[in-house]
C-alpha positions as a Markdown table, in Angstrom:
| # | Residue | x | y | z |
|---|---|---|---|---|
| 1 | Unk | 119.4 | 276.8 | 109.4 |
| 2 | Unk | 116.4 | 276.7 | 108.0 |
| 3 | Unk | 117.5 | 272.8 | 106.1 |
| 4 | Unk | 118.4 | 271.9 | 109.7 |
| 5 | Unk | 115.2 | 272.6 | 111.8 |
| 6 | Unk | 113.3 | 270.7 | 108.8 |
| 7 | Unk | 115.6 | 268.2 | 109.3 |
| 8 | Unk | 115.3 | 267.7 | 113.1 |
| 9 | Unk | 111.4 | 268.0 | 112.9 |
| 10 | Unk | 110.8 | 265.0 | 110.6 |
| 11 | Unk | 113.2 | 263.4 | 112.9 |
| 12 | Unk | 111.4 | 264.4 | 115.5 |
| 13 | Unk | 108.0 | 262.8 | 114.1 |
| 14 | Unk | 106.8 | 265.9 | 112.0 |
| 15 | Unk | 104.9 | 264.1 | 108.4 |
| 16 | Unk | 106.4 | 265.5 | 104.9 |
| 17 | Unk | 103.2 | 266.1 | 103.4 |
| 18 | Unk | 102.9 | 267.7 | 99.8 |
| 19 | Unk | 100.4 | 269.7 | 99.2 |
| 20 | Unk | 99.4 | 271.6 | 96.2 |
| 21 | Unk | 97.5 | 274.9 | 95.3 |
| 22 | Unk | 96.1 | 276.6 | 92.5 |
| 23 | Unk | 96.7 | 279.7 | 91.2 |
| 24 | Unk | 93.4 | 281.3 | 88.8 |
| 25 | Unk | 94.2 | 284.0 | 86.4 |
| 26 | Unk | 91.2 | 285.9 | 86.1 |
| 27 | Unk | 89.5 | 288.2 | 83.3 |
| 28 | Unk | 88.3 | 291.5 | 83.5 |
| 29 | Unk | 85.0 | 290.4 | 84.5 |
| 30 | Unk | 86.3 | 287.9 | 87.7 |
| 31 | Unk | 86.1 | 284.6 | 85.4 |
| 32 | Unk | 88.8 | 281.9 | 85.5 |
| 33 | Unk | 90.3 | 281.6 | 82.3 |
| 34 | Unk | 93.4 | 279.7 | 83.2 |
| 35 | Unk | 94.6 | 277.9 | 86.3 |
| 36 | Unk | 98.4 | 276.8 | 87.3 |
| 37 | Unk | 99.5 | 274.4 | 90.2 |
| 38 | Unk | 101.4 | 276.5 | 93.2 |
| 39 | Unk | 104.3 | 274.5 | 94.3 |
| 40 | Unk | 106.5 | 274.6 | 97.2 |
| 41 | Unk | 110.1 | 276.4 | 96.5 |
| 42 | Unk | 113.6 | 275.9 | 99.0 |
| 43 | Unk | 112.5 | 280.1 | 99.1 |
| 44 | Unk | 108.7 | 279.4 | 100.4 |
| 45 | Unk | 110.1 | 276.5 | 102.8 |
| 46 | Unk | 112.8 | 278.8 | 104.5 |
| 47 | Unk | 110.1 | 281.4 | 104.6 |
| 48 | Unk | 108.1 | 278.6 | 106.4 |
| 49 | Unk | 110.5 | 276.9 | 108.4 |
| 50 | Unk | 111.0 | 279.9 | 110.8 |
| 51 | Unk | 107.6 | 281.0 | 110.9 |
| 52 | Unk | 106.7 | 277.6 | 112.8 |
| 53 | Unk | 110.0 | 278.1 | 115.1 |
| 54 | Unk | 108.4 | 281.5 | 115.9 |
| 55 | Unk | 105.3 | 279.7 | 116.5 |
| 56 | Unk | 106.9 | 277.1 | 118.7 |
| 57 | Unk | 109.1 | 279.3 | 120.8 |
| 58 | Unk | 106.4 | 281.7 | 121.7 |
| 59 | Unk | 104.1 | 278.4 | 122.9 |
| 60 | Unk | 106.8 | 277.1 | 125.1 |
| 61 | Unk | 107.7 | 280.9 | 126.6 |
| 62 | Unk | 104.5 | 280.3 | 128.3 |
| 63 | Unk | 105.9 | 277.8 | 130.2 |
| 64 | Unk | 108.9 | 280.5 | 131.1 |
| 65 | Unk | 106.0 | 283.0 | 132.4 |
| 66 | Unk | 104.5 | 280.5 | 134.4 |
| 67 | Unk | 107.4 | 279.2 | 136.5 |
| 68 | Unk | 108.6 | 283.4 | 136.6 |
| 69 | Unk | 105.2 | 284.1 | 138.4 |
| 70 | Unk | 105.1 | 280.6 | 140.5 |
| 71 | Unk | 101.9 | 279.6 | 139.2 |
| 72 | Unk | 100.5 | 275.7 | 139.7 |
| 73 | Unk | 99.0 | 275.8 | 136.0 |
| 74 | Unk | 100.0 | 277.0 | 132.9 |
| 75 | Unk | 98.5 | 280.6 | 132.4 |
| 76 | Unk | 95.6 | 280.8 | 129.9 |
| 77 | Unk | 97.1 | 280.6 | 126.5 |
| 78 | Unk | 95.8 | 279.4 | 122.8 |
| 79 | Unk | 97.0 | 276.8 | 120.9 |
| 80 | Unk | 97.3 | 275.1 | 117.3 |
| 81 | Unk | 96.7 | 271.7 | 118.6 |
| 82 | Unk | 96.3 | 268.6 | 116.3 |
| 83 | Unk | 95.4 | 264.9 | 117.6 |
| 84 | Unk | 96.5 | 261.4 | 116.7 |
| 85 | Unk | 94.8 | 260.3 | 113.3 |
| 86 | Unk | 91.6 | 258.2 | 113.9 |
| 87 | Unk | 92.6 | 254.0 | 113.5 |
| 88 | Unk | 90.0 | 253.4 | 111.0 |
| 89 | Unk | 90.1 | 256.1 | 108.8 |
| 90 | Unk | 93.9 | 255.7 | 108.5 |
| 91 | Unk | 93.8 | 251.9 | 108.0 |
| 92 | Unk | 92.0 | 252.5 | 105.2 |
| 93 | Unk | 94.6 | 255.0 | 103.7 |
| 94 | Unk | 97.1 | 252.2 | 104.7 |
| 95 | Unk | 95.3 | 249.5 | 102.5 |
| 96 | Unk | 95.1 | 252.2 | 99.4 |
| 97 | Unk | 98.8 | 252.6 | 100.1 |
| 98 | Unk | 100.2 | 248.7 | 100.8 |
| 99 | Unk | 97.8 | 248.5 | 97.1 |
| 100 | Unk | 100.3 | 250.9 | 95.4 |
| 101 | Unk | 103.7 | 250.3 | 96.8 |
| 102 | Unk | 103.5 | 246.2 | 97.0 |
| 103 | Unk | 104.8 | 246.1 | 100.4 |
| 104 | Unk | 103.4 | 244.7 | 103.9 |
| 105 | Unk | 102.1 | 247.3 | 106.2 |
| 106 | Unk | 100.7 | 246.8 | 108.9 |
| 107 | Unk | 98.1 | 249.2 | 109.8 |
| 108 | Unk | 97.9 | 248.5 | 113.6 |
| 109 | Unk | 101.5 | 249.8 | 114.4 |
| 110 | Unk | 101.9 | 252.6 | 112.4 |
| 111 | Unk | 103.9 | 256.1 | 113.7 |
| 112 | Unk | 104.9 | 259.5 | 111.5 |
| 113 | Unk | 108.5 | 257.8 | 110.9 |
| 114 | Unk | 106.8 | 255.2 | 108.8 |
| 115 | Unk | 104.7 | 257.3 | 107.2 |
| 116 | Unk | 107.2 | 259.6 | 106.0 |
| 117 | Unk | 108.9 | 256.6 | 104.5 |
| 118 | Unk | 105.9 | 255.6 | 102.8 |
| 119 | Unk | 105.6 | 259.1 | 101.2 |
| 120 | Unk | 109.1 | 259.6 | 100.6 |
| 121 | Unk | 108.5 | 256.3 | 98.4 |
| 122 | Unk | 105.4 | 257.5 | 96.6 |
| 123 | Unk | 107.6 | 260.5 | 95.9 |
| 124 | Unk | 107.5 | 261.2 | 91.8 |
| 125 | Unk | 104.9 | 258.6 | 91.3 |
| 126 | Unk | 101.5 | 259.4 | 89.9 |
| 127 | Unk | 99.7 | 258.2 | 92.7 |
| 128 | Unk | 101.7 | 260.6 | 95.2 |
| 129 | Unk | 99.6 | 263.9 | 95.0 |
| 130 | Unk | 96.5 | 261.5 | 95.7 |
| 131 | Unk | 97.9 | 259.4 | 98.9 |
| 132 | Unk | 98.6 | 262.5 | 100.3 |
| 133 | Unk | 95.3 | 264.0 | 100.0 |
| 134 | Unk | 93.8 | 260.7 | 101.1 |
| 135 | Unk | 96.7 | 260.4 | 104.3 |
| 136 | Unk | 95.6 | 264.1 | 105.3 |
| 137 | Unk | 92.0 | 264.0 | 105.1 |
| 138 | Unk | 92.6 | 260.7 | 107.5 |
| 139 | Unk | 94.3 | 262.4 | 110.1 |
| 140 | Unk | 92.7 | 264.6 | 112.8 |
| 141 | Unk | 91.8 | 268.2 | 112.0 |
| 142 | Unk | 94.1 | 270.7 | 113.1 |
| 143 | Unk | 92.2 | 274.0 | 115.6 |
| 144 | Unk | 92.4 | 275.9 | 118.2 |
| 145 | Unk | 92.4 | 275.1 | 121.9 |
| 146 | Unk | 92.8 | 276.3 | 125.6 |
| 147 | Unk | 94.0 | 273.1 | 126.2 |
| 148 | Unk | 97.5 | 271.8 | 124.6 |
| 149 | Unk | 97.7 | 268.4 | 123.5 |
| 150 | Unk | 100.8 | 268.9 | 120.7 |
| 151 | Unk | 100.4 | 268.9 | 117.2 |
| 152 | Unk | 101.1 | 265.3 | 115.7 |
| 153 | Unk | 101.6 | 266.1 | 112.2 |
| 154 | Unk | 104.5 | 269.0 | 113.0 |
| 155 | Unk | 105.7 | 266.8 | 115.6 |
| 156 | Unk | 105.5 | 269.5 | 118.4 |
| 157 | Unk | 105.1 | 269.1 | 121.5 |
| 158 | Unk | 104.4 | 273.0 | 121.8 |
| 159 | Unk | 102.4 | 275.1 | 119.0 |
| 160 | Unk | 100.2 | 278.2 | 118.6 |
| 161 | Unk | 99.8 | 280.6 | 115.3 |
| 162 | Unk | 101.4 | 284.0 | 116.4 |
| 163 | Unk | 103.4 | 284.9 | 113.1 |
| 164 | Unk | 100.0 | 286.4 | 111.3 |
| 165 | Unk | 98.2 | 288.9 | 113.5 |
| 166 | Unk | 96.7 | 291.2 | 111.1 |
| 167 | Unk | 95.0 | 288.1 | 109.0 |
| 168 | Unk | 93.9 | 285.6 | 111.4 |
| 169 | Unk | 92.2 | 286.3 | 114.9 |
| 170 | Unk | 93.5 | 283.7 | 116.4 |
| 171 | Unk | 97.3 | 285.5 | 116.5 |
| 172 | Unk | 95.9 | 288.8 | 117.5 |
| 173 | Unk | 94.8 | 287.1 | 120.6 |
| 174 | Unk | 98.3 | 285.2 | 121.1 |
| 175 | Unk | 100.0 | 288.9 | 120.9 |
| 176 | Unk | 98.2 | 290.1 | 123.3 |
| 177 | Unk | 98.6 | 287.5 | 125.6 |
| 178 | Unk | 102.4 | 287.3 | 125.3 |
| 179 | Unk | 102.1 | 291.6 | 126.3 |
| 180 | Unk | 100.0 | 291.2 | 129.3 |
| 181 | Unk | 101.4 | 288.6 | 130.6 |
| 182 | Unk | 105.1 | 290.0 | 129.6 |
| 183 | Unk | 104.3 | 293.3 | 132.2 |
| 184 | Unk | 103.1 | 291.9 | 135.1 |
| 185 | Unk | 101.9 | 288.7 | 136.5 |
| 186 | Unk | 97.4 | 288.6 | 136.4 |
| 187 | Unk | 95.1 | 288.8 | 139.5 |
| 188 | Unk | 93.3 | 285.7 | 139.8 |
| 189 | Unk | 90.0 | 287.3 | 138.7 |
| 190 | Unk | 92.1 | 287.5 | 135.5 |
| 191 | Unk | 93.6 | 284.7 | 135.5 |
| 192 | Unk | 89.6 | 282.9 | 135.8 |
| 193 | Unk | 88.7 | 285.4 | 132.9 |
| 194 | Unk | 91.0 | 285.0 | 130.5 |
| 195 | Unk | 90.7 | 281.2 | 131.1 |
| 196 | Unk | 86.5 | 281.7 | 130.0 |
| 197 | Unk | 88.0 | 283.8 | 126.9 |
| 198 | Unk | 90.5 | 281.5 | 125.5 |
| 199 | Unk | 88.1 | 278.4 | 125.9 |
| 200 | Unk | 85.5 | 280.8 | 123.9 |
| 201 | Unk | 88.0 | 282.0 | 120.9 |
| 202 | Unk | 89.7 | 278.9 | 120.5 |
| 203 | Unk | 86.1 | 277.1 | 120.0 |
| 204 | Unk | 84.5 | 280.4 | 117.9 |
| 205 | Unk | 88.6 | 280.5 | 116.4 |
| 206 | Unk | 88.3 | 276.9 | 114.8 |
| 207 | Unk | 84.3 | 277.0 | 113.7 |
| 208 | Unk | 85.5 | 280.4 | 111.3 |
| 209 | Unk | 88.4 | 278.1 | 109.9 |
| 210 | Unk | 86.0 | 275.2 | 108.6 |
| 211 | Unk | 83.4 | 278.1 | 107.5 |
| 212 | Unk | 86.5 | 279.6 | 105.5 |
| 213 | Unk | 87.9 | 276.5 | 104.5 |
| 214 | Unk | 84.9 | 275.1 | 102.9 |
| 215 | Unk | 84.4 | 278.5 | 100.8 |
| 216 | Unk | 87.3 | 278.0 | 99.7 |
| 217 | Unk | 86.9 | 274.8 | 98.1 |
| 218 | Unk | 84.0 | 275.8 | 96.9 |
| 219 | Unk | 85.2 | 278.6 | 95.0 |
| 220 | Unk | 87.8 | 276.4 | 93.0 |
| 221 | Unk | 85.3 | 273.7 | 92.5 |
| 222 | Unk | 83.4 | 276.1 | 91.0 |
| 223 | Unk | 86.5 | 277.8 | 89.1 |
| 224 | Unk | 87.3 | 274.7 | 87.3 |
| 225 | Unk | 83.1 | 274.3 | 86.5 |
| 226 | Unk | 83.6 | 277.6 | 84.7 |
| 227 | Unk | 87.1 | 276.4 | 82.8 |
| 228 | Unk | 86.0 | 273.0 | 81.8 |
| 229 | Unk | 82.2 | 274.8 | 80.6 |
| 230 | Unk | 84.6 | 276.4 | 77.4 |
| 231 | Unk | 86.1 | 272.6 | 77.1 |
| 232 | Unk | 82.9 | 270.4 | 76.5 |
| 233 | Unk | 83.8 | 267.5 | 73.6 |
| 234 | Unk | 87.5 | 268.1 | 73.8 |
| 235 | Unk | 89.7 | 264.9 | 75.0 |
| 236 | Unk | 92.3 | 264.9 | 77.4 |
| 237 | Unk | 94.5 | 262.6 | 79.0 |
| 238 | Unk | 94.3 | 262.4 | 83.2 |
| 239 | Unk | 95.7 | 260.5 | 86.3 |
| 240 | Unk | 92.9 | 258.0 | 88.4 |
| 241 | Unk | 92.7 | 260.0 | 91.8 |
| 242 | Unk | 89.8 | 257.8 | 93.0 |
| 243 | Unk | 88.4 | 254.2 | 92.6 |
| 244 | Unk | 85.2 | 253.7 | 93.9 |
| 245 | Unk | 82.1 | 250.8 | 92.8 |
| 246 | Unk | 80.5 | 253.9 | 90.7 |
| 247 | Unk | 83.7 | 254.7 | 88.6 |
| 248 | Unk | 86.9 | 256.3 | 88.5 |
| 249 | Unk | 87.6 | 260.3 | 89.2 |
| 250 | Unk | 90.4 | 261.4 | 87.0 |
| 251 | Unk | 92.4 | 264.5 | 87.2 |
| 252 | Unk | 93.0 | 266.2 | 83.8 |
| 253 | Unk | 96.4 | 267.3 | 82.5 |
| 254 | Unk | 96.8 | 270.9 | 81.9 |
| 255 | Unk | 93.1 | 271.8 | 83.4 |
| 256 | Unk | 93.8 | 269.7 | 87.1 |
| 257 | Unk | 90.8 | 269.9 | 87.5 |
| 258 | Unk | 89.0 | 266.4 | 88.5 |
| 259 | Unk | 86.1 | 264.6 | 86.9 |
| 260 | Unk | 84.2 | 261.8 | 87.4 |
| 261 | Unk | 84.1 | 258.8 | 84.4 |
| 262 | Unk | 81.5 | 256.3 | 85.3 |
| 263 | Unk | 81.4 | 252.1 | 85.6 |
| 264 | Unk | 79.2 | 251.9 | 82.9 |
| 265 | Unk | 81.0 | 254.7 | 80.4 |
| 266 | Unk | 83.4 | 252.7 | 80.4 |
| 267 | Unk | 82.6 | 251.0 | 76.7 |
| 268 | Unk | 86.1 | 248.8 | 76.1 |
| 269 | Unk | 84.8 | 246.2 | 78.7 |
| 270 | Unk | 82.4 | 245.0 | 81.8 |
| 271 | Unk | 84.5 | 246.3 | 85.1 |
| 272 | Unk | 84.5 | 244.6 | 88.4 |
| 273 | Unk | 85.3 | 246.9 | 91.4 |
| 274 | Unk | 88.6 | 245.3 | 92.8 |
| 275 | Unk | 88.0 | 246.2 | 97.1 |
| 276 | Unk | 91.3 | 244.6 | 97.8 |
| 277 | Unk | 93.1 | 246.1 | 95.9 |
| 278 | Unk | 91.7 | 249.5 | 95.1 |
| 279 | Unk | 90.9 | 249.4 | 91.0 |
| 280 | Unk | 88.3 | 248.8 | 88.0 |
| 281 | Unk | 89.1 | 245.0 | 86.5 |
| 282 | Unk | 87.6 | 244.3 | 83.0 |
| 283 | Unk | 86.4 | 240.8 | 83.2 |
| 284 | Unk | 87.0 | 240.1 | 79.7 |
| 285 | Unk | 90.6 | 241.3 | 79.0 |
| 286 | Unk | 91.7 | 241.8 | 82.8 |
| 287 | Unk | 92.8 | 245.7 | 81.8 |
| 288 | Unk | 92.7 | 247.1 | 85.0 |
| 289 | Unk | 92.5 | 250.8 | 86.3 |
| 290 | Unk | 94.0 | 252.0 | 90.0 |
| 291 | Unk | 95.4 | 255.2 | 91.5 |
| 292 | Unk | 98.0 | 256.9 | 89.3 |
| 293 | Unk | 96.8 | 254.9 | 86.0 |
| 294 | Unk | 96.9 | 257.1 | 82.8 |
| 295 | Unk | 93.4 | 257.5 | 81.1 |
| 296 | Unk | 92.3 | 259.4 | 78.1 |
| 297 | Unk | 88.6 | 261.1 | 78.2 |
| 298 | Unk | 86.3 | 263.6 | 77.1 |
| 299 | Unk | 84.9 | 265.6 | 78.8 |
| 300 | Unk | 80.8 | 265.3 | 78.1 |
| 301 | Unk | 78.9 | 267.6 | 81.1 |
| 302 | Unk | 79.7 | 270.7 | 83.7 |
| 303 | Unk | 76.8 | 270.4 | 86.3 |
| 304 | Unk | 76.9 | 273.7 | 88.3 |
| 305 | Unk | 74.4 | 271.8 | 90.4 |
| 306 | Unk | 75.7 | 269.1 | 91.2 |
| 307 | Unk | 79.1 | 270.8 | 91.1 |
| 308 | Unk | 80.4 | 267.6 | 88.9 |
| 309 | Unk | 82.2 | 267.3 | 85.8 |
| 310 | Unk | 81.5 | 263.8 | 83.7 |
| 311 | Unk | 83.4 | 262.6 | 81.6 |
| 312 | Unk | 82.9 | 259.7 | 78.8 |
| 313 | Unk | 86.1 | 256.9 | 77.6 |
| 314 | Unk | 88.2 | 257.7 | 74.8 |
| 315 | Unk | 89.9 | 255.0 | 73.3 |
């Protein structure tokens, strides 16, 4: 079952994105000592598969309440609502992408369908953990709302987060909503209420998400700082994450944590940032460096200030 409503949502315009997570083992005084990547499992998928049919059914029972008490509008409810991707930000994903895969895309007609190809393509390729980083900070950012406008990247027309009430606030609210409205159909003064109170938690709902979010990058930013400090002067190889006129960031094997190499650290040649086509040339002897291309570094700084590991070329 579980295979099948996957199935039918990326049919249905859902996006396939892969994520990954880290895991810190910690030592008896809280310090990271070693980090592993989480990945997704055909156990944590199943698990997650019916958690957003829950999630859908109770949005659209809504619907069911409202035409059971012959209301005109949909009684106050919260959603999970997530907006088309902004054009530009997108586009420029597109480019990174067209770059990579050496085929013509064109950025002005572009729906989930075709991105899901493009990511089933990047699938297994060094560049494919980056892209979809890149592809998700481009699209809209998923909250909370009174209002439903779908969520494009599940490709549901009909969303809310009921399936964790003890953890996030947002689902306590949903419960409770589903129980009142489940007994007996609200007086109007209610119905204006709970209309004020949705509006309110949705907005208050979505500001505690970014707050959270943002600590929690944080903290592994400043996890890896902590694993790389023990690390200074040793070499490792990495994958290019990011191209920019400065240099290249590069994600380290066995640490995956990401450091920054700079234009002018690079000591085998003169490099010439490539805009088109997203890399470092040497102007000399044309070795270039894009997404996914292997590297070998050491690693020569932790700044806690800065929060920024640098690294230095190894040949």
């Amino acid at each position: 079952m579980a295979k099948l409503f996957r199935k039918k949502r990326f049919q249905k315009g859902g996006i396939d994105f892969h994520t990954t997570e880290y895991k810190f083992v910690l030592d008896k005084e809280k310090f990271p000592i070693k980090v592993f990547e989480k990945h997704s499992t055909a156990a944590t998928q199943l698990v997650e598969e019916f958690m957003l049919f829950a999630n859908r059914v109770v949005a659209q029972h809504i619907k069911v309440l409202t035409k059971k008490y012959g209301l005109r509008q949909l009684l106050p409810f919260l959603y999970r609502v997530h907006d088309e991707p902004d054009g530009t930000k997108i586009k420029e994903v597109l480019g990174m992408i067209r770059a990579i895969i050496k085929k013509d895309i064109n950025p002005n007609n572009i729906n989930s369908h075709q991105l899901n190809k493009y990511l089933n393509e990047l699938e297994g390729k060094p560049e494919e953990t980056t892209i979809n980083q890149l592809l998700i900070r481009s699209m809209a950012k998923a909250e909370y709302s009174h209002q439903n406008i779908g969520h494009y990247g599940l490709g549901f027309v009909d969303y809310t987060h009921f399936t964790s009430p003890i953890r996030r606030y947002p689902d306590l609210v949903v419960h409770r909503l589903i129980k009142e409205f489940s007994k007996e159909k609200p007086t109007e003064d209610r119905l204006k209420y709970l209309n004020l109170f949705t509006r309110e938690v949705g907005k208050n709902s979505t500001q505690r998400e970014i707050l959270a979010q943002e600590a929690e990058r944080t903290s592994n930013k400043i996890a890896f700082l902590f694993l790389s400090m023990d690390k200074m002067g040793e070499i490792y190889e990495g994958t290019v994450t990011g191209v920019t006129t400065w240099g290249l960031y590069v994600k380290l094997d066995e640490l995956y944590c990401e450091g920054l190499l700079r234009i002018r650290d690079l000591v085998d040649d003169y490099y010439i940032f490539d805009e088109k086509n997203f890399k470092l040339v040497g102007k000399r002897r044309k070795k270039s460096y894009g997404f996914g291309s292997r590297i070998k570094v050491r690693i020569a700084k932790v700044d806690f200030e800065k929060r920024q590991i640098d690294l230095v070329y190894e040949e």
